[in-house]
KOLFI-645301 format. One record per residue (C-alpha): residue number from 1; residue in three letters; chain; x, y, z. Coordinates in Angstrom, 1 decimal, always signed. Example, Ala and Ser with C-alpha at 12.3 -4.5 7.8 and 13.67 -1.06 7.14 Angstrom:
<atoms>
  resi  resn  chain       x       y       z
     1   ala      A   +12.3    -4.5    +7.8
     2   ser      A   +13.7    -1.1    +7.1
</atoms>
This chain:
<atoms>
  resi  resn  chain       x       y       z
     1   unk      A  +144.2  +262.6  +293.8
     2   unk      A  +143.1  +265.3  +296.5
     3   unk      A  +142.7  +267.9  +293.9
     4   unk      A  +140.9  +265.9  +291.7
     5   unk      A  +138.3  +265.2  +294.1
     6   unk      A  +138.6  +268.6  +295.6
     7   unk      A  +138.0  +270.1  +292.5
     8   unk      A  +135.0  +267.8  +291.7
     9   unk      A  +133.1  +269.0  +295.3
    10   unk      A  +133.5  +272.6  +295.0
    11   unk      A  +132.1  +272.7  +291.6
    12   unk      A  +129.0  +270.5  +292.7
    13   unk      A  +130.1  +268.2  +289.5
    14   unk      A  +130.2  +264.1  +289.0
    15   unk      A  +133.6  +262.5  +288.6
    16   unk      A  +134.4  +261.3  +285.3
    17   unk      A  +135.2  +258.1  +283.9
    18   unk      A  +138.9  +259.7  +282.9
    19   unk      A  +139.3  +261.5  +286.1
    20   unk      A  +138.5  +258.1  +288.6
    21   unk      A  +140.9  +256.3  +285.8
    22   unk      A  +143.4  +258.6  +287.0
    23   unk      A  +143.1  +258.2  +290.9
    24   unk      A  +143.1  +254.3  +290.7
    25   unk      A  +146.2  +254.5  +288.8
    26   unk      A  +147.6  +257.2  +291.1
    27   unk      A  +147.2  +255.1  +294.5
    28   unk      A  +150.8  +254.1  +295.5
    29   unk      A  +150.6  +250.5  +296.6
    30   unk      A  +151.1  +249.7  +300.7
    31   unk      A  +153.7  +246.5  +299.8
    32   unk      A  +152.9  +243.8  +303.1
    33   unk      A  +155.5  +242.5  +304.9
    34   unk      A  +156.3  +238.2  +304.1
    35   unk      A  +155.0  +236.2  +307.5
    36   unk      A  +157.8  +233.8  +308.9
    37   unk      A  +156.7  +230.7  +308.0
    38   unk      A  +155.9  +229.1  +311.5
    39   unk      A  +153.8  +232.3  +312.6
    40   unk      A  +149.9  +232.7  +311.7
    41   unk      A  +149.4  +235.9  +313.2
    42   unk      A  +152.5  +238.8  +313.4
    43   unk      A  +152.7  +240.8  +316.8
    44   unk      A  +152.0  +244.9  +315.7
    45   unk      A  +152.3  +246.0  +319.5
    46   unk      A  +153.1  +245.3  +322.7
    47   unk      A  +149.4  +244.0  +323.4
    48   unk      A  +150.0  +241.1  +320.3
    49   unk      A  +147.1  +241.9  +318.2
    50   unk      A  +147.6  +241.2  +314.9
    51   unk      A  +148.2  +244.0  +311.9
    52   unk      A  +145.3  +245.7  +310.3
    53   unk      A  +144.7  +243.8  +306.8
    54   unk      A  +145.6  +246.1  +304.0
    55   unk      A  +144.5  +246.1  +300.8
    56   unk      A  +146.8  +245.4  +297.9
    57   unk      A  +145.3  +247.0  +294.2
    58   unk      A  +146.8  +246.0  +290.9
    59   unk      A  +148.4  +248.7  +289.1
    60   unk      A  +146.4  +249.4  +285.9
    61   unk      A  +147.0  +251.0  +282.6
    62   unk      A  +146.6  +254.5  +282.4
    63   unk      A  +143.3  +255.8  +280.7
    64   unk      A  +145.2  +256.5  +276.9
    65   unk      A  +145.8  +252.8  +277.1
    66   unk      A  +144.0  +250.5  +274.2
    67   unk      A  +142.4  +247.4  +275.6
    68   unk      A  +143.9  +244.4  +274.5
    69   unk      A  +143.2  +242.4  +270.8
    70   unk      A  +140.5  +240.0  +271.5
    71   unk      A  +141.1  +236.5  +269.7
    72   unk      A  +138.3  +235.9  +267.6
    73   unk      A  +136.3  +232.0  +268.8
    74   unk      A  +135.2  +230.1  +266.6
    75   unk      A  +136.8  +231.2  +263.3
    76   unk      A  +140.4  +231.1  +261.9
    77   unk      A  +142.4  +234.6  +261.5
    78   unk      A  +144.4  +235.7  +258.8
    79   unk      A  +147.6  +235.8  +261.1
    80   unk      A  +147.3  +231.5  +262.5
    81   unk      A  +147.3  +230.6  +258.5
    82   unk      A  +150.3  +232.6  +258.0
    83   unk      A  +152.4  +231.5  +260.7
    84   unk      A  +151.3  +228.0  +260.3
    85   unk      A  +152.2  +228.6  +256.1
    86   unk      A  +155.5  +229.8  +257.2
    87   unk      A  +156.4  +227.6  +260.4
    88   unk      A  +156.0  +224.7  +257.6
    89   unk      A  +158.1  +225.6  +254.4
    90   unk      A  +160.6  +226.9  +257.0
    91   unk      A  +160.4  +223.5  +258.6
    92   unk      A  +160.5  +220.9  +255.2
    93   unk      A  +163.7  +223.5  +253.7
    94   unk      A  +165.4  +222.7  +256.8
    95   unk      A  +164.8  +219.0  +257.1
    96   unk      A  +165.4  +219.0  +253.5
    97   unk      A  +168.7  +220.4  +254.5
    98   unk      A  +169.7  +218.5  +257.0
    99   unk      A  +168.8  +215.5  +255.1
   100   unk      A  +170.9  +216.4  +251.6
   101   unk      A  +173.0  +219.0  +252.4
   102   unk      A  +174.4  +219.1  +256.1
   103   unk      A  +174.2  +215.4  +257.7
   104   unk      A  +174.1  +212.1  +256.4
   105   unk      A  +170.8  +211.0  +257.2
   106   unk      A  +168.7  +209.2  +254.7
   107   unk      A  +164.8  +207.3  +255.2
   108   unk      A  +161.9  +208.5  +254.7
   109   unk      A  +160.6  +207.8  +258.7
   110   unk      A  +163.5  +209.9  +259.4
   111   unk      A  +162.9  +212.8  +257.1
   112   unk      A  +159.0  +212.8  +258.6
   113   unk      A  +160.3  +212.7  +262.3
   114   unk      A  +163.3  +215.7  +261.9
   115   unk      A  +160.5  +217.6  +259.7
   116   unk      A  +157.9  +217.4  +262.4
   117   unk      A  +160.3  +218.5  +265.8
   118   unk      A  +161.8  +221.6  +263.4
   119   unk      A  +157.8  +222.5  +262.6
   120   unk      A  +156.9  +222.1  +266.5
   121   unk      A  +160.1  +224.3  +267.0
   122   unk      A  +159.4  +226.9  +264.7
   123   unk      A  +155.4  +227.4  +265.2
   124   unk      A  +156.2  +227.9  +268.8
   125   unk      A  +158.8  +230.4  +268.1
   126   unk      A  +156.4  +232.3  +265.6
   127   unk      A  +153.6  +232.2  +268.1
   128   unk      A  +155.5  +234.0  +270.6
   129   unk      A  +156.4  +237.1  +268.9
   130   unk      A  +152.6  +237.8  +268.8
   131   unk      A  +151.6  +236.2  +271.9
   132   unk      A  +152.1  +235.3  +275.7
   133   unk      A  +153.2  +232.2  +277.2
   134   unk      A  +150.1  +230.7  +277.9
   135   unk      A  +148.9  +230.7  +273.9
   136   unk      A  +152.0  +229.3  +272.8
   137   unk      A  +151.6  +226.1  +275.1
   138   unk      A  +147.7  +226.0  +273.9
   139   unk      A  +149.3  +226.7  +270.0
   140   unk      A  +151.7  +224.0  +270.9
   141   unk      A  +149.3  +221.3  +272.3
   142   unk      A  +147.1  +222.0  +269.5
   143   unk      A  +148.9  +220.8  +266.9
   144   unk      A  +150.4  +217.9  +268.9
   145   unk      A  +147.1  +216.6  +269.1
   146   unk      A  +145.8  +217.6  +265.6
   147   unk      A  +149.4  +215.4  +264.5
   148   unk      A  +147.9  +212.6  +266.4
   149   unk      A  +144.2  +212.5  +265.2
   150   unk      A  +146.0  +212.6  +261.7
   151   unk      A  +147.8  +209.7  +262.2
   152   unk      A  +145.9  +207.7  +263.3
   153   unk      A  +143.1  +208.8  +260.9
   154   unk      A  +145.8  +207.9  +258.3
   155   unk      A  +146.9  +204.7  +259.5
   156   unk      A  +143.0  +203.4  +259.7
   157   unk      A  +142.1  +204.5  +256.3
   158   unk      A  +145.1  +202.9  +254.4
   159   unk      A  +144.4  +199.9  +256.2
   160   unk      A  +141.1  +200.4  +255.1
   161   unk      A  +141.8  +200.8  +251.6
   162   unk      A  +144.2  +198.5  +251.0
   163   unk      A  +142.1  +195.6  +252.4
   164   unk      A  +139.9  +197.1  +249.7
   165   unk      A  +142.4  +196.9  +247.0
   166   unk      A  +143.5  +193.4  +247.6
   167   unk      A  +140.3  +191.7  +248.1
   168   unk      A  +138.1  +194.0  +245.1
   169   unk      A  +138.7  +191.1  +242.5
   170   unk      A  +136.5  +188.4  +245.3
   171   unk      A  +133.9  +191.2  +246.1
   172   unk      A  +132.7  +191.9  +242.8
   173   unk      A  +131.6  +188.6  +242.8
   174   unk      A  +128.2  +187.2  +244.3
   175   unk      A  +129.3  +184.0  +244.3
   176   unk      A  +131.2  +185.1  +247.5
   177   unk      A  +128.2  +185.8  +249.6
   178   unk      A  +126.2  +182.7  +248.5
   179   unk      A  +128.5  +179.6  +248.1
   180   unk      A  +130.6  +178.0  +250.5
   181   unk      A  +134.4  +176.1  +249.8
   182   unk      A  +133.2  +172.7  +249.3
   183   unk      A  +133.6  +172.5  +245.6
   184   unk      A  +136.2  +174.9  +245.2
   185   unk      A  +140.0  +173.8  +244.9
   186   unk      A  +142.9  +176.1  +246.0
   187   unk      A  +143.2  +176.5  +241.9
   188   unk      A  +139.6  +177.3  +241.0
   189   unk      A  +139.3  +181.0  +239.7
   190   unk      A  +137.2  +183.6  +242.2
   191   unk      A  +134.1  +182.7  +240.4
   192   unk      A  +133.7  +179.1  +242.2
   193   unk      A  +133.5  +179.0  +245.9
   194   unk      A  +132.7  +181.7  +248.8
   195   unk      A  +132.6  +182.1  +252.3
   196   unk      A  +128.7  +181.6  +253.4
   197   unk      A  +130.0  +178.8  +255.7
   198   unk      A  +132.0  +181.3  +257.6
   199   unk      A  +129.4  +184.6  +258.0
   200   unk      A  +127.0  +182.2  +259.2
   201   unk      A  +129.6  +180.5  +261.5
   202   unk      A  +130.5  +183.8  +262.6
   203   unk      A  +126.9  +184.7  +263.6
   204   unk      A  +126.3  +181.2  +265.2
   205   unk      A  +129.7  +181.3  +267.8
   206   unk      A  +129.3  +185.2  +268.5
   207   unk      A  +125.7  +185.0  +268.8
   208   unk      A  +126.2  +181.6  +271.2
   209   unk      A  +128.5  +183.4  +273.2
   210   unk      A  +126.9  +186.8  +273.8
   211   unk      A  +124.0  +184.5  +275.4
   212   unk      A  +126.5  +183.2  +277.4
   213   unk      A  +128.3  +185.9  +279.0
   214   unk      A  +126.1  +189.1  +278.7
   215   unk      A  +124.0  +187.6  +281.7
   216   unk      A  +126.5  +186.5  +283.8
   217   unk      A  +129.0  +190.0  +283.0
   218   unk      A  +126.2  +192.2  +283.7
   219   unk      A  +125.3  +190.2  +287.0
   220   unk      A  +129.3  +190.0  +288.2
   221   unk      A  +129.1  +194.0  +287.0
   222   unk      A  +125.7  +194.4  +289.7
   223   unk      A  +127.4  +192.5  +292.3
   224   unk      A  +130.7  +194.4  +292.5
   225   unk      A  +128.7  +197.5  +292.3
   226   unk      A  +126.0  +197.2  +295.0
   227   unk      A  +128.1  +195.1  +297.4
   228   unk      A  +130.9  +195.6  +299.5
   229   unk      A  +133.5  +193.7  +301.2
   230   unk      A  +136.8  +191.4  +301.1
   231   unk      A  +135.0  +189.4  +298.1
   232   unk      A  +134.3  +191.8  +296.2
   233   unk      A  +138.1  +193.2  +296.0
   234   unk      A  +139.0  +189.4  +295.6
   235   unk      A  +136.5  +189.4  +292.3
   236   unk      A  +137.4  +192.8  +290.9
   237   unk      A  +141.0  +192.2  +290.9
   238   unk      A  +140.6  +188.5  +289.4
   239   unk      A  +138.9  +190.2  +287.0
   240   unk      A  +140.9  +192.7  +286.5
   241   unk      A  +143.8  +189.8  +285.6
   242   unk      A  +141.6  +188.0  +283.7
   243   unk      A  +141.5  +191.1  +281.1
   244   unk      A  +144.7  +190.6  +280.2
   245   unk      A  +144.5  +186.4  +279.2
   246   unk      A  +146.4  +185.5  +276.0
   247   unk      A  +143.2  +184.1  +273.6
   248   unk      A  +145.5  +180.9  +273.4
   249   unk      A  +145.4  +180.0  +277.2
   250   unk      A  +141.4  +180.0  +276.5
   251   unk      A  +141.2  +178.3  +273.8
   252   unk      A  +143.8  +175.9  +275.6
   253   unk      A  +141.4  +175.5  +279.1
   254   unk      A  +138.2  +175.0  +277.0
   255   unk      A  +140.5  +172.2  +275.0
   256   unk      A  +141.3  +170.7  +277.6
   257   unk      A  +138.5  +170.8  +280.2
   258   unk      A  +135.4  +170.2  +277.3
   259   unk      A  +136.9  +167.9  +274.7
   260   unk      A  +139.9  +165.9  +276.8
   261   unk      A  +137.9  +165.7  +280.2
   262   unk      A  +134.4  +165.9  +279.3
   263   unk      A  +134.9  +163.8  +276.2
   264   unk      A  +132.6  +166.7  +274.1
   265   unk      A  +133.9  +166.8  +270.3
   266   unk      A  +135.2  +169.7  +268.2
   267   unk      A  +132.7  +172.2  +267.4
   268   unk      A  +131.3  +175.6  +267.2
   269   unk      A  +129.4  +175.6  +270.9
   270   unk      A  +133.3  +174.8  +272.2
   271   unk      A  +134.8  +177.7  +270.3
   272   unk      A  +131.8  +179.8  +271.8
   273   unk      A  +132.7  +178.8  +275.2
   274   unk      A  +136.4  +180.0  +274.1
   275   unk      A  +135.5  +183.0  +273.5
   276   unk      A  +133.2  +183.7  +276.5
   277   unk      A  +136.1  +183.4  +278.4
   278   unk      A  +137.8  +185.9  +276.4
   279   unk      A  +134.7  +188.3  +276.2
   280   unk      A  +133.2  +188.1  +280.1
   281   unk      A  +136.2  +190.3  +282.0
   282   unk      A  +136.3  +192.8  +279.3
   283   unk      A  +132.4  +193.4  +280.0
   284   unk      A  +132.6  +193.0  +283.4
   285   unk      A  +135.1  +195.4  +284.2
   286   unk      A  +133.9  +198.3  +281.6
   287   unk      A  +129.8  +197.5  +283.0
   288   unk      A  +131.1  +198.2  +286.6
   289   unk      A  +133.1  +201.8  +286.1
   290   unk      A  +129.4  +202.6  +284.1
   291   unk      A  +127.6  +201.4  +286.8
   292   unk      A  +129.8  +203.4  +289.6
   293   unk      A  +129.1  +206.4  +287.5
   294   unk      A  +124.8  +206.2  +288.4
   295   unk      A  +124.7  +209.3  +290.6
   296   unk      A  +124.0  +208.1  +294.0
   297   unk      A  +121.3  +210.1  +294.6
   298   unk      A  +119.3  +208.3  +292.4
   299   unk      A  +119.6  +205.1  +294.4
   300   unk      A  +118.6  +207.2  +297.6
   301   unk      A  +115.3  +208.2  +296.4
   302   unk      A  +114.8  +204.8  +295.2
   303   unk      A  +115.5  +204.1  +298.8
   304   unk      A  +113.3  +206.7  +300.3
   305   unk      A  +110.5  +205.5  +298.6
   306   unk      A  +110.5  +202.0  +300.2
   307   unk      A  +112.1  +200.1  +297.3
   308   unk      A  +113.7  +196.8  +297.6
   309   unk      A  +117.6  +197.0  +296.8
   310   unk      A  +116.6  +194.6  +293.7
   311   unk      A  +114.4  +197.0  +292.2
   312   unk      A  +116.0  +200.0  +292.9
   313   unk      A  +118.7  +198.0  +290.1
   314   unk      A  +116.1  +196.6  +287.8
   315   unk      A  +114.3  +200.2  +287.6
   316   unk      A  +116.8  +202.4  +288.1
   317   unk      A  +120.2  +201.8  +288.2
   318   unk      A  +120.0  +199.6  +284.8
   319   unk      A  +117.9  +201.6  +282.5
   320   unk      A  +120.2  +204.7  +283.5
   321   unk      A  +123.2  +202.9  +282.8
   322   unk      A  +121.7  +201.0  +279.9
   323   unk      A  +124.1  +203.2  +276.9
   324   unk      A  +127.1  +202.8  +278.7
   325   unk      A  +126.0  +199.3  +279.3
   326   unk      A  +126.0  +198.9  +275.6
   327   unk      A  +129.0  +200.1  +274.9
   328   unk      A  +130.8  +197.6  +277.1
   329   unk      A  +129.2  +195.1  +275.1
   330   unk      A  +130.5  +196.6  +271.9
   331   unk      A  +134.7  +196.4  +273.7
   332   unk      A  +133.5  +192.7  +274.8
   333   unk      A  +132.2  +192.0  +271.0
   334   unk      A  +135.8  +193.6  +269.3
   335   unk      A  +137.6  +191.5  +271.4
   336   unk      A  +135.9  +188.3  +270.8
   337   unk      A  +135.0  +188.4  +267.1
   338   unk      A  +138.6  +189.3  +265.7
   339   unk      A  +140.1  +185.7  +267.4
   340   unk      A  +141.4  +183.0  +265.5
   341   unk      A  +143.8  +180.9  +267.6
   342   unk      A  +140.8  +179.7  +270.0
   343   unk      A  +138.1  +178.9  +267.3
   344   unk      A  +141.4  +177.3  +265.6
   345   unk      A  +142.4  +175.1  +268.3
   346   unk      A  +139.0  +173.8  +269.8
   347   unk      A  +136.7  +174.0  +266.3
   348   unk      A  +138.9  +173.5  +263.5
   349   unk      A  +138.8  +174.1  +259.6
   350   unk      A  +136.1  +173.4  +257.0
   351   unk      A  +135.1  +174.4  +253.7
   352   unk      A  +131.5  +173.4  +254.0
   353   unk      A  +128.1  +174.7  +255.8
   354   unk      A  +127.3  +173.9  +259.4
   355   unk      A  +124.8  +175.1  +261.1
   356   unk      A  +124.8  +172.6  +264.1
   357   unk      A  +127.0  +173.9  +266.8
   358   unk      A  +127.4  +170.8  +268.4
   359   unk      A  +128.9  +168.8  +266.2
   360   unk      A  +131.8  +169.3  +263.7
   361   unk      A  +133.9  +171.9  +263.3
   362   unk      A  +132.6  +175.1  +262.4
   363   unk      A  +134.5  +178.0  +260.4
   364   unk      A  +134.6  +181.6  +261.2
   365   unk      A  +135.5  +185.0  +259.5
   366   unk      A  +138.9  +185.4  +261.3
   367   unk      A  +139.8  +182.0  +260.6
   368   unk      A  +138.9  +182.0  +257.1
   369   unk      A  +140.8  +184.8  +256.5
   370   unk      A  +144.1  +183.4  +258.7
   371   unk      A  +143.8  +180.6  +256.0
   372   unk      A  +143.1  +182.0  +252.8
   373   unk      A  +146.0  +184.4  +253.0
   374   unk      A  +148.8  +182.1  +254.0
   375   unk      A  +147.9  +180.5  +250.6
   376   unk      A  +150.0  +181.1  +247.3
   377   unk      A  +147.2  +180.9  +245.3
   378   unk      A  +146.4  +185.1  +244.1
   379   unk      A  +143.0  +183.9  +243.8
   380   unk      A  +143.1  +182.4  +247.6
   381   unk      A  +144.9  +185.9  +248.9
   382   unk      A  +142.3  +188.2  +247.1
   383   unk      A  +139.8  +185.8  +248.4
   384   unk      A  +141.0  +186.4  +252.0
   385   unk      A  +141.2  +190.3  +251.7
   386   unk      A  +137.8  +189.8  +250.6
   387   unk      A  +136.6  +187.8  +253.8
   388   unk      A  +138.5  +190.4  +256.0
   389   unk      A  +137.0  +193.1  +255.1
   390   unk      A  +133.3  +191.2  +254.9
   391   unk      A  +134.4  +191.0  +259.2
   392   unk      A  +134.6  +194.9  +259.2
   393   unk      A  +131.3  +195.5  +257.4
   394   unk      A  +129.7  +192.7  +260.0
   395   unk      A  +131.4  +194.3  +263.1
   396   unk      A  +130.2  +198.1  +262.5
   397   unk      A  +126.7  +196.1  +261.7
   398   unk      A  +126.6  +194.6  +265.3
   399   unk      A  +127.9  +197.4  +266.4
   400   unk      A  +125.0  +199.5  +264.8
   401   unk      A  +122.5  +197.1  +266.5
   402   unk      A  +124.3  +197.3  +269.9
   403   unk      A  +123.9  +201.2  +269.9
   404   unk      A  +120.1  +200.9  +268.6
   405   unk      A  +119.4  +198.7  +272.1
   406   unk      A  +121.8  +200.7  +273.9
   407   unk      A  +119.2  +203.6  +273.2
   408   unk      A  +118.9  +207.1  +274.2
   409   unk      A  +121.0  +208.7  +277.7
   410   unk      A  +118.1  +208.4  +280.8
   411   unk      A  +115.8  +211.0  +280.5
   412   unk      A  +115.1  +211.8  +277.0
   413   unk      A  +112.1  +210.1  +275.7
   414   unk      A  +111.2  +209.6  +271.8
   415   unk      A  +108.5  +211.4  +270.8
   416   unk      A  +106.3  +207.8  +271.0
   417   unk      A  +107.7  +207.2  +274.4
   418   unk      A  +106.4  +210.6  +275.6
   419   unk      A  +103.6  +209.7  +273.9
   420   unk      A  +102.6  +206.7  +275.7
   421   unk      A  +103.8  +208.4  +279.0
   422   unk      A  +101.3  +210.9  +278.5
   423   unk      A   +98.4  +208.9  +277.8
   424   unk      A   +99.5  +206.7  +281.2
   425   unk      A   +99.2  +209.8  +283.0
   426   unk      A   +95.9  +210.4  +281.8
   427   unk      A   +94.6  +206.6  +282.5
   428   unk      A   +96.4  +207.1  +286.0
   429   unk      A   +94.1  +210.5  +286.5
   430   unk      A   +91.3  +209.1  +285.7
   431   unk      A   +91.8  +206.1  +288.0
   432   unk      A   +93.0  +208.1  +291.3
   433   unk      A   +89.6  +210.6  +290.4
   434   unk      A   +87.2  +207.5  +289.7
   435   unk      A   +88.8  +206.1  +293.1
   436   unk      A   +88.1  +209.3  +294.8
   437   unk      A   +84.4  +209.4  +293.5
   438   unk      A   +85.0  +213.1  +292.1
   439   unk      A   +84.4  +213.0  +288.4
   440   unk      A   +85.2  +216.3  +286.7
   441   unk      A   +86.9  +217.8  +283.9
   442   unk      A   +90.0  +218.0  +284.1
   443   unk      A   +90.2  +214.0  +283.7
   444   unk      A   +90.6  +214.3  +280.3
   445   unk      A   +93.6  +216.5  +280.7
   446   unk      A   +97.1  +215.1  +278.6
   447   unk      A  +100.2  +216.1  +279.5
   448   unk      A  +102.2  +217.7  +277.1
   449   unk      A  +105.2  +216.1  +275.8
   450   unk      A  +107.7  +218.8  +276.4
   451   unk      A  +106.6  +218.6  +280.0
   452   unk      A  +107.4  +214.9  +280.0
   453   unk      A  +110.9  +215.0  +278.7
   454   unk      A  +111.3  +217.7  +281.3
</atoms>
């Protein structure tokens, strides 16, 4: 290393990249003695003072050395087909082997399960001829999860399409969508008889019981959030348990408490108060972790600018949280809207229109379906495949709806929202300037959007 620079001074020259490559790879490393564990600072003399810190470089390639391969982002290579090619037919031969050859296994769960831990095996095995430890875990991991998206992909879709395969001889008929069950017989062909009755009794109970517990979930949500205290820990966790209440223990307190005690008959306003029940902890409980999540900060200026707690909420906290607030209505919606054993219990069954929620019992999709399946009849079962999957298309409608409310994330304005913005800051120019007695110019000026959304 001496020469080198030696060399490089005497001749009044710059050292090259090569030559410095050399001398960092030259350096012999100073190894540092291991501290007892119980001592911070090791004595190096009679006066105490502790050693001077030395410096510990890596030992590098030397300068003939190629870099390493660079994995390409983004894209698939040539050599990941190939191993995952090969990790696979090696994989189905052997748990096509172990299957008919070698043990005697038999079923086809079994053959999928044996075929999957020999492919895991193998793909991590091919992986680490070419690579280090840490991409064969990410290799691993990859396709662990890709196995599970596929699954239950797979397992959605076939149920799916054979709710679809059942029910198509009741879709293709209108009379579905139009006519209720009040002149149809269990022996009628698909032509005669629909399920109007139940979509609109559907509509009537969930739309009752959103008005029922949105209010009251999103003020519970508001009060655990901005409060503190022994209360609020009693709430959450009765909430908390409350998520967890069998749909028949509902339907069971509103039985008891509205039609026995009350003396109130069977209808659809009970099974809407059944459901409520049902609905309100799951909101709750998802409105208050979106809530926590407002950045505090936000509540501080609110604060600083000598708002009131309430409208530091109404203003601020709400409309920031108002997507995620939508989404907790969506879980509190898919809970409700699927249940049959509470409408069943405290509504009852009927074939024909009813569009009064207070008196006589009023049908729903869930319970239609519950009855039209456990039926003989074919016509009856295609007729309840039909009304099941009529629930699906109504439940990605509401939930379409719920997202369209829920709008955008705080902070991005439509381009008619920055509109209106802009022209408010104009009026509000043009006030503070008439107010000041100044008029000039520049009280015509807009904002521009961009700036807005800023």
């Amino acid at each position: 290393m001496t020469d080198i620079v030696d060399q490089a001074i005497k001749s009044d020259q710059a050292i090259t990249t090569d030559q410095l490559w050399a001398i960092t790879t030259q350096i012999e490393l100073t190894p540092v003695p291991a501290q007892p564990a119980g001592e911070l600072w090791a004595p190096a003399g009679p006066g105490g003072h502790p050693p001077t810190p030395t410096t510990v470089l890596p030992r590098r390639p030397g300068p003939g050395t190629p870099p390493p391969i660079r994995r390409p982002i983004g894209q698939i290579a040539r050599d990941d087909v190939l191993v995952f090619l090969g990790a696979m037919l090696s994989s189905v031969s052997i748990a096509l082997l172990f299957f008919g050859r070698l043990l005697p296994m038999s079923g086809k769960l079994g053959f999928v399960v044996v075929w999957f831990a020999v492919f895991i095996a193998i793909y991590a095995l091919l992986v680490s001829i070419t690579d280090n430890r840490p991409a064969v875990v990410d290799r691993v991991m990859a396709a662990l999860l890709t196995a599970a998206t596929v699954t239950a992909g797979a397992a959605l879709l076939s149920v799916i399409v054979f709710v679809i395969v059942r029910g198509w001889r009741a879709l293709r008929n209108t009379n579905l969508y139009t006519q209720d069950m009040s002149q149809a017989g269990p022996l009628d062909p698909l032509t005669v008889g629909g399920i109007s009755h139940a979509i609109v009794g559907t509509l009537i109970i969930m739309g009752m019981a959103l008005i029922f517990t949105v209010p009251l979930a999103l003020a519970c949500a508001v009060f655990l959030t901005e409060t503190r205290g022994k209360i609020t820990e009693l709430v959450r966790s009765v909430v908390t348990a409350m998520t967890a209440l069998p749909s028949i223990v509902a339907g069971l307190f509103i039985f008891a408490t509205w039609i026995l005690v009350l003396g109130q008959q069977r209808s659809g306003l009970a099974a809407a108060l059944a459901i409520s029940l049902m609905m309100l902890p799951i909101i709750i409980r998802s409105a208050d972790v979106v809530l926590r999540l407002v950045p505090g900060n936000l509540r501080e200026a609110s604060a600083a600018l000598g708002a009131p707690q309430w409208r530091t909420v109404w203003f601020v906290v709400l409309p920031t949280a108002r997507p995620g607030l939508a989404t907790s209505v969506i879980l509190g919606v898919a809970r409700g809207i699927g249940e049959t054993a509470p409408v069943l219990l405290v509504s009852g069954i009927t074939g024909a229109m009813n569009v009064n929620p207070r008196e006589n019992p009023m049908m729903s999709l869930p319970l239609a379906t519950f009855e039209f399946v456990r039926s003989p009849q074919p016509a009856l079962i295609a007729r309840g495949f039909a009304t099941a999957l009529v629930l699906m298309v109504l439940v990605m409608v509401l939930f379409t709806i719920a997202r369209i409310l829920g709008g955008r994330p705080a902070g991005r304005l439509t381009k008619r929202q920055a509109r209106k913005a802009s022209n408010n800051s104009a009026k509000d120019l043009k006030r503070i300037e008439a107010a000041d007695g100044s008029a000039s110019p520049a009280s015509s000026f807009r904002w521009p959007s961009r700036c807005l959304q800023r």
